[in-house]
N, C-alpha and C positions, 0 to 999 in steps of 0.2 A: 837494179842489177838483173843477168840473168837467173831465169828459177827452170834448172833441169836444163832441155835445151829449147824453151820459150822466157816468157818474161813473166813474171809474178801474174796471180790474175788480179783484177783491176775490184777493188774494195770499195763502194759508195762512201761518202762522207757520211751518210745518216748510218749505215752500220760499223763505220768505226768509230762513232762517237758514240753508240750504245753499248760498244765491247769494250771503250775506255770506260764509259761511266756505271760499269756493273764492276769492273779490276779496282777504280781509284774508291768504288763504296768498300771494298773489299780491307782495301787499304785504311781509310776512317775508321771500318770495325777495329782493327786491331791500335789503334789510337795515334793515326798519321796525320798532320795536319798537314792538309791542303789548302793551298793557296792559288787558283786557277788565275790564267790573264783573261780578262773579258776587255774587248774595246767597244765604245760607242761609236756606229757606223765603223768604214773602211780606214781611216786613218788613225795609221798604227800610235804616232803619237803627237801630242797636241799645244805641249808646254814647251820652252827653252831646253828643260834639260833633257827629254826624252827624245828631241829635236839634234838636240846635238847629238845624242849619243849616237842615235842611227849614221847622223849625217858623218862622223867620225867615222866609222866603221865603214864606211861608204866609200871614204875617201884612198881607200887602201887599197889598192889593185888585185891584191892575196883575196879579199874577199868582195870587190864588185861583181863576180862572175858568177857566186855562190850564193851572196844571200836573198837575189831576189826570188830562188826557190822556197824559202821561208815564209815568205812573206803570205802566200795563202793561205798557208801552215797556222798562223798564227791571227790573221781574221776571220776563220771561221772555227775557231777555238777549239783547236788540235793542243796548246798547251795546257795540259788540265792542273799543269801546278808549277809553279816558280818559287825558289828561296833565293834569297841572296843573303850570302855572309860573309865574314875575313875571307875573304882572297879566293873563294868559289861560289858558284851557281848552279845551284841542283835543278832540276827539273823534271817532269813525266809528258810525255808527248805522246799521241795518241797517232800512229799511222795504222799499218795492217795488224799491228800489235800493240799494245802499248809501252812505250821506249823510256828508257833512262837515260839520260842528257847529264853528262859534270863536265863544267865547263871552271877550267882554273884560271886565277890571274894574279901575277905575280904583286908581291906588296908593292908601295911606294917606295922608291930610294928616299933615305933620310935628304938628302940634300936637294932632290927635288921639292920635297913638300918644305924645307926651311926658304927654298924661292919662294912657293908661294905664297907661303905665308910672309916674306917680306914685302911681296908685291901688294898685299893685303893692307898692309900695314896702314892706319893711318884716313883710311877712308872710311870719315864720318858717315855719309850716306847709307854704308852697308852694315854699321853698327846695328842697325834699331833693327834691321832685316833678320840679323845673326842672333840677336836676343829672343826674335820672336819666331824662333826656327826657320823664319824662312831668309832668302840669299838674294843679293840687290843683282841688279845687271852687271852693276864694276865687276864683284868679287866672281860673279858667274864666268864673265869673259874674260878671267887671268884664270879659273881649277879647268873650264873646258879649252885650255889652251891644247891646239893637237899636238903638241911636241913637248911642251912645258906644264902643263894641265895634269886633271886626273885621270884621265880617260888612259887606258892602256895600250902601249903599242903591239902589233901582231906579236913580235919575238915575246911578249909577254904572255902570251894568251897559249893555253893547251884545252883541246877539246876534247871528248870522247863522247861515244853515242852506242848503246845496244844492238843496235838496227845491224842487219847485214851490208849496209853501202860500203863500199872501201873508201871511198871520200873521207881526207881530213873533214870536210865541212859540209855532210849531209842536209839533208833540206830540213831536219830535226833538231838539229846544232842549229843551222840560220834563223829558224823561229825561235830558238830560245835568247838569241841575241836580240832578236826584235820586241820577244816580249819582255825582255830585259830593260827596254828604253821604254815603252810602257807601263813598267812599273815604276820607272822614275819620274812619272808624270805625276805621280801621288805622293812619290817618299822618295823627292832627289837627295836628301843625307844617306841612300843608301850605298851611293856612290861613295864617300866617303869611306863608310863600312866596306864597301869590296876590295877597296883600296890600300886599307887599314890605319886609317889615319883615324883622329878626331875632330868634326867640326870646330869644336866647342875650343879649341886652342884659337879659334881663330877671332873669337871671340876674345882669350884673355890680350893676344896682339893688339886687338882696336882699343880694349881697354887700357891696355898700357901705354899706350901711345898717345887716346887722349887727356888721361892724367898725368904724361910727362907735359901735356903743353899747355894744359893749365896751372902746372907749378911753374914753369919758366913764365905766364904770364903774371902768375901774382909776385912771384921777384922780379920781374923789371918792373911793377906799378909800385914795391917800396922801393925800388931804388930812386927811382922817378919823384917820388914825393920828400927822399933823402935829399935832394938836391935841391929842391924849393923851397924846407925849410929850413935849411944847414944842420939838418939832426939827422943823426946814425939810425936809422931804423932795426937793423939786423940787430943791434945792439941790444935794443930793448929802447931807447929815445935815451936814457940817462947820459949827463955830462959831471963832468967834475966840476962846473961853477954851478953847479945849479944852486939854487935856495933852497934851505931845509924846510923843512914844512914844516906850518905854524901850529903849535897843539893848542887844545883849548883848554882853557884856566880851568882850574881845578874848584869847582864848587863845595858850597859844605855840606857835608858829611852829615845825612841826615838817614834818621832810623827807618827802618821800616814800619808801615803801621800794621798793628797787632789789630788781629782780627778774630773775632768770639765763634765756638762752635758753631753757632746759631746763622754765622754766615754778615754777622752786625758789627763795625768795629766796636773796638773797644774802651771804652773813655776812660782817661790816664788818669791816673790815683791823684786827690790833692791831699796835702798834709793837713790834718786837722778837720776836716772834712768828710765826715761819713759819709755814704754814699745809701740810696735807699735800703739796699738790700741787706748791710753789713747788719742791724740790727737781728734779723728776721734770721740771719746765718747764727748769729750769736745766741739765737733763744731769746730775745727779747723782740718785744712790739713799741712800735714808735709811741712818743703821747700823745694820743688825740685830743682835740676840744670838743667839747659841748656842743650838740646842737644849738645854733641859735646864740653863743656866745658873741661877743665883739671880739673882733682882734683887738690887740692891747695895742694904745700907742709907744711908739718910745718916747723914754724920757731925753730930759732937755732940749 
């Protein structure tokens, strides 16, 4: 814009990237966390979904005209910090001063996001993707659908920027959009979050789906095996002619054996019959013989 009645004067990159990075140390003292976008080389983004988001926003006519002012903005790292959360995008951008960027977007319609997720529904392939945070190509190319997807439409989108441009969409707003798909190069669930939805439902869908069709498979395999053997499986297999089951005869009724502290069973009493020790209990000693005596024979 104009400044007085010339034009701003003209700031090197290297001195407003040393007057942003002494404002944002300023900002860490007081316990801000910053989150800057840095890219590798010139290409702003390099995955599917960072890929889409641009090319989304690209496709709008409202901003083909605007954002390719951004786009320097943001490769040579004029945005010195990016948040994304429910339903806004904060940011710090570094031009002749350094600028405040909030950039809003409306939630998901409830009935939007139950498409998708029925469109979700069902495909095994992007189960194991969903479990293990990441998102298969299926499910990517039904959320980045441009009309039906997650991605927001302009009438959704409000910007604001510090800066003196009157532009809805100053060159400091377009780089925060850019480095916005940039940073879903790393953490595309944060689309989700901007969105306000939850991955994680999309997960319990697949789940659900493929334990409904493994129950319908294990009931058609008993019905199936109901019919080749003429037994009711559901049932539990029982019929009313069946045969009782045969119990087994009753054996006799035998004691337990008694067992001595010692851990030694223990030998049953006979009538008449002392046993070694009974003497020795009693105070008496067995009668010994004689060394050197004969056993006696018996008579008769």
């Amino acid at each position: 814009m104009a400044w007085g009645w010339g034009w701003r004067p003209y700031v090197p990159v290297a001195q407003r990237r040393a007057n942003a990075a002494r404002q944002v140390a300023k900002l860490v003292k007081k316990g801000t966390a910053v989150e800057p976008v840095t890219l590798q080389g010139r290409q702003i983004a390099r995955t599917f979904w960072g890929q889409a988001w641009c090319s989304h926003l690209e496709s709008f006519s409202d901003f083909s005209n605007r954002l390719p002012r951004g786009r320097s903005y943001v490769r040579n790292g004029s945005v010195c910090h990016l948040a994304i959360a429910k339903g806004r995008i904060e940011a710090l951008v570094s031009g002749s001063s350094l600028y405040r960027v909030t950039i809003r977007i409306g939630a998901l319609a409830g009935p939007t996001w139950a498409d998708v997720k029925r469109r979700c529904a069902g495909q095994i392939a992007s189960l194991l993707d969903l479990l293990q945070g990441k998102l298969s190509d299926g499910v990517m190319s039904v959320v980045t659908d441009r009309s039906r997807g997650l991605f927001p439409q302009p009438g959704e989108i409000t910007m604001a920027c510090s800066c003196p441009d009157w532009a809805v969409m100053c060159k400091h707003v377009a780089a925060v959009l850019y480095g916005a798909g940039a940073r879903l190069d790393t953490t595309p669930e944060l689309l989700f979050t901007l969105r306000g939805v939850d991955h994680a439902e999309l997960v319990q869908v697949e789940t659900a789906a493929l334990t409904a069709g493994k129950r319908k498979g294990r009931r058609l395999r008993a019905e199936a095996l109901g019919e080749m053997f003429g037994i009711d499986l559901a049932s539990g297999g029982a019929t009313a002619d069946a045969a009782p089951a045969i119990r087994a005869p009753r054996g006799r009724r035998t004691e337990p054996k008694r067992v001595s502290a010692k851990g030694q069973a223990a030998q049953p009493k006979r009538k008449g019959v002392p046993r070694a020790g009974d003497a020795k209990a009693k105070g008496r000693t067995p009668r010994q013989q004689p060394s050197g005596a004969k056993p006696k024979r018996p008579r008769g």
